[in-house]
N, C-alpha and C positions, 0 to 999 in steps of 0.2 A: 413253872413260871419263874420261880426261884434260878435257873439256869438262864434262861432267857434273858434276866435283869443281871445275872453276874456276867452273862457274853455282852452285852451292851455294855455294862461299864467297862469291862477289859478293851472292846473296840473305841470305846470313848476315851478313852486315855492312852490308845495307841495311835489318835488320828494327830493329835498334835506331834507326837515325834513321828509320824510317816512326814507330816507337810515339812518340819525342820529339814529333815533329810532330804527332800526334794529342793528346797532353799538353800542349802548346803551345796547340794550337786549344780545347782543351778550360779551360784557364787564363785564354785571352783570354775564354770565352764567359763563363765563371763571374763574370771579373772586370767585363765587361759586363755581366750581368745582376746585382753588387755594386751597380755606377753606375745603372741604372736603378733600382732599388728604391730607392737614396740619394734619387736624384732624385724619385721617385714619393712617398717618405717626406718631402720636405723638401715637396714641392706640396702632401701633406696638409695640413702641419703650417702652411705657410701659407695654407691655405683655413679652417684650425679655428681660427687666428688673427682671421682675416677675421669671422667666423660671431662669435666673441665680442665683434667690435667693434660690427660692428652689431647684435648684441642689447644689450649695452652705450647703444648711440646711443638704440633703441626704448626703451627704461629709461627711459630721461634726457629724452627727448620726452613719453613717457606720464607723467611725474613734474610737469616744467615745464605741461602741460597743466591736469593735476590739481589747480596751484596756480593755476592764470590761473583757472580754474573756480570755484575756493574766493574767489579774490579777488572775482570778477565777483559771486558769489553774497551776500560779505557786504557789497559795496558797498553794492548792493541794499536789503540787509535797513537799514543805514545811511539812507540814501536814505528808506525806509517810513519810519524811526522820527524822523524830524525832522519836527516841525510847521509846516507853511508859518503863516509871519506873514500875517496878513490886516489891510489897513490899516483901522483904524475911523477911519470920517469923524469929523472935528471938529464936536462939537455947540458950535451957536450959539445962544445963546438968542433966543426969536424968529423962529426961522428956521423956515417951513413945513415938514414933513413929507413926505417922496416921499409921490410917489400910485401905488400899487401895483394896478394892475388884475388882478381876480382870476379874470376869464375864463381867461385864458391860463392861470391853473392848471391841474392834474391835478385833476379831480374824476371820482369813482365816484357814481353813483346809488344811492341808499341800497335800492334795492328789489333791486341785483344785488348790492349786500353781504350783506343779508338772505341772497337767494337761496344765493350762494356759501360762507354761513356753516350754512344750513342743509343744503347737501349737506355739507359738511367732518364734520357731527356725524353725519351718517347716515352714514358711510365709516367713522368712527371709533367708532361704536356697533355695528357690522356685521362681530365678528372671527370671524373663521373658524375 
């Protein structure tokens, strides 16, 4: 009996430091898994950084882009709107006339302008 009452006091005064122990484990875990969520919060927060930088950068590319574009295009229209200067030769007086050979024209034969003029009116008299 004697044994019996000294194993129960030895477990009775072992149950209070089992449960610390388990409160203990149970404190580290919590506070572990504090640190990871910190950490897993701080990676977000540096990826959602990340993510606005480079859309940021894309911004700024398609912006800059937009203007080379604008630039290039009103170059351009600059460009059209100036008249090239065409040197006119110096008249001399006296001075013979080019001789302008007129083969090397473009000529049409007057019977395929005909022709060509008279299908254009039957196409255009002919509405549906």
């Amino acid at each position: 009996m004697r044994a019996a009452i000294a194993l129960l006091i030895v477990f009775a005064a072992a149950a209070p430091a089992a449960a610390q122990d388990l409160s203990g484990r149970y404190n580290a875990l919590q506070a572990q898994s504090t640190a990871d969520l910190a950490r897993y919060n701080n990676l977000a927060a540096l990826q959602e950084m990340q993510r606005q930088r480079d859309i940021a950068q894309q911004n700024q590319m398609t912006t800059l882009d937009a203007q080379l574009r604008t630039e290039r295009g009103l170059a351009d229209v600059r460009a059209q709107s100036y008249t090239p200067i065409i040197p006119v030769p110096a008249y001399v007086p006296g001075m013979p006339l080019p001789n302008i050979d007129t083969s090397q024209l473009v000529s049409i034969p007057d019977a395929a302008l005909a022709d060509s003029n008279r299908r254009v009116k039957e196409a255009a008299a002919n509405r549906r």
